[in-house]
N, C-alpha and C positions, 0 to 999 in steps of 0.2 A: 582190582589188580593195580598194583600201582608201580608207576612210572617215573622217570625221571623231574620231571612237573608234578607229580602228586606227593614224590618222598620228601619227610618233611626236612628241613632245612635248618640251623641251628647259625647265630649270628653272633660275632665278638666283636671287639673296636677295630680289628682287622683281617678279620677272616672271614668266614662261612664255609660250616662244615655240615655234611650228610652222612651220617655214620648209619650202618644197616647190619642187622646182625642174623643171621639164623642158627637158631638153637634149640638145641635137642638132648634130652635129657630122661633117664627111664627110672619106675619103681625100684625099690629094693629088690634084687635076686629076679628084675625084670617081670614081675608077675604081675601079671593083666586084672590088675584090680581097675582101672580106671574108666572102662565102660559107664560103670552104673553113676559116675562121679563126673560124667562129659561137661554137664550145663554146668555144674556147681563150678569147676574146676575154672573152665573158660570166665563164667563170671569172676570168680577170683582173681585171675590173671589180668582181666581189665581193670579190676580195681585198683589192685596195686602199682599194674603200669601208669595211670592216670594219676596216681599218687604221688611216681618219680618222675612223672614228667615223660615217659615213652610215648610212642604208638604203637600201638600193634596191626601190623597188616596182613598179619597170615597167621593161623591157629590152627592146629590140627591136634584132636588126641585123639590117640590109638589107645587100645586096650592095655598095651605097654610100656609106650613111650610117647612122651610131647614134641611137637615140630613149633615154633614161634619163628616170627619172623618180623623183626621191630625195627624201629628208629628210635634210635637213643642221643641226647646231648654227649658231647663231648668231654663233659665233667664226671662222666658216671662210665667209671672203668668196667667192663664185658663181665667180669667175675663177677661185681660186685651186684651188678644187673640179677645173673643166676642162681646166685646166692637171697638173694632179696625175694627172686618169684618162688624159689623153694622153700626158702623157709617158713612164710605165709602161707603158704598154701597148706603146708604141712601142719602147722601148728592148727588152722582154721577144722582142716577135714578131720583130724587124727583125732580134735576135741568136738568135734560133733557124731564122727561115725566111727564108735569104740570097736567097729569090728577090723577096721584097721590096726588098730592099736593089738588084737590079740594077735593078727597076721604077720604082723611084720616091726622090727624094732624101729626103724623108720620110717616116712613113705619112699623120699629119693634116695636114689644112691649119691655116694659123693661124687660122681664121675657124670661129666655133662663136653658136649659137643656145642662150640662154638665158632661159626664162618661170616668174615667178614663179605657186606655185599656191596659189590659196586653198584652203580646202577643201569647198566648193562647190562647185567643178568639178574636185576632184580626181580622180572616179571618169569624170567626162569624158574626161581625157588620159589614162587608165590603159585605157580600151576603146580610145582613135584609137591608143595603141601597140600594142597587145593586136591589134588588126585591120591592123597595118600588111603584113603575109604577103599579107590576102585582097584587097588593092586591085591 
């Protein structure tokens, strides 16, 4: 769970900034392919975040849609973040599991859900994704 002392922290010659994002983002036409794709999926996500430089502190995939819940630099605009975990992902899964490719013309939709976190409620969104299995 993490906390104000734990979210990571980003430094410039005059600043310091804590950016938090949670985001949510579902299949094409919402359809619950992504069960059987959990691990792969989640390892993916790390990769990539690791590659821009995020954290991710909360992960959740449903059968339908993703819950992330990151710390990102201030140099790397919110879209540009969602844009980057989709389209990796998609290009990785769609070329190894061709049965996506006959399911669906894409795996994401273009449409994605993006909330800034303070950190005040960051231990908020980190339990509603943490419980999103038991609902």
């Amino acid at each position: 769970m993490a906390t104000e002392s734990t979210l990571k922290r980003y430094t410039s010659a005059h600043a310091v900034f804590s950016l938090s994002y949670h985001i949510v983002f579902c299949p094409k036409y919402r359809r619950p392919v992504l069960s059987p794709l959990e691990e792969e999926l989640k390892a993916l996500f790390q990769e990539k975040a690791m590659e821009m430089g995020l954290t991710i502190k909360a992960m959740e995939i449903m059968p339908d849609h993703v819950h992330i819940f990151l710390t990102a630099p201030p140099s790397l605009e919110p879209q540009y973040i969602v844009n980057q975990l989709k389209g990796y992902t998609s290009r990785i899964l769609r070329q190894e599991h061709k049965w996506l490719r006959s399911r669906l013309p894409t795996l994401w939709t273009r449409s994605y859900y993006i909330g800034s976190v303070g950190t005040v409620s960051a231990s908020t969104v980190e339990k509603f994704i943490e419980n999103q299995k038991g609902v």
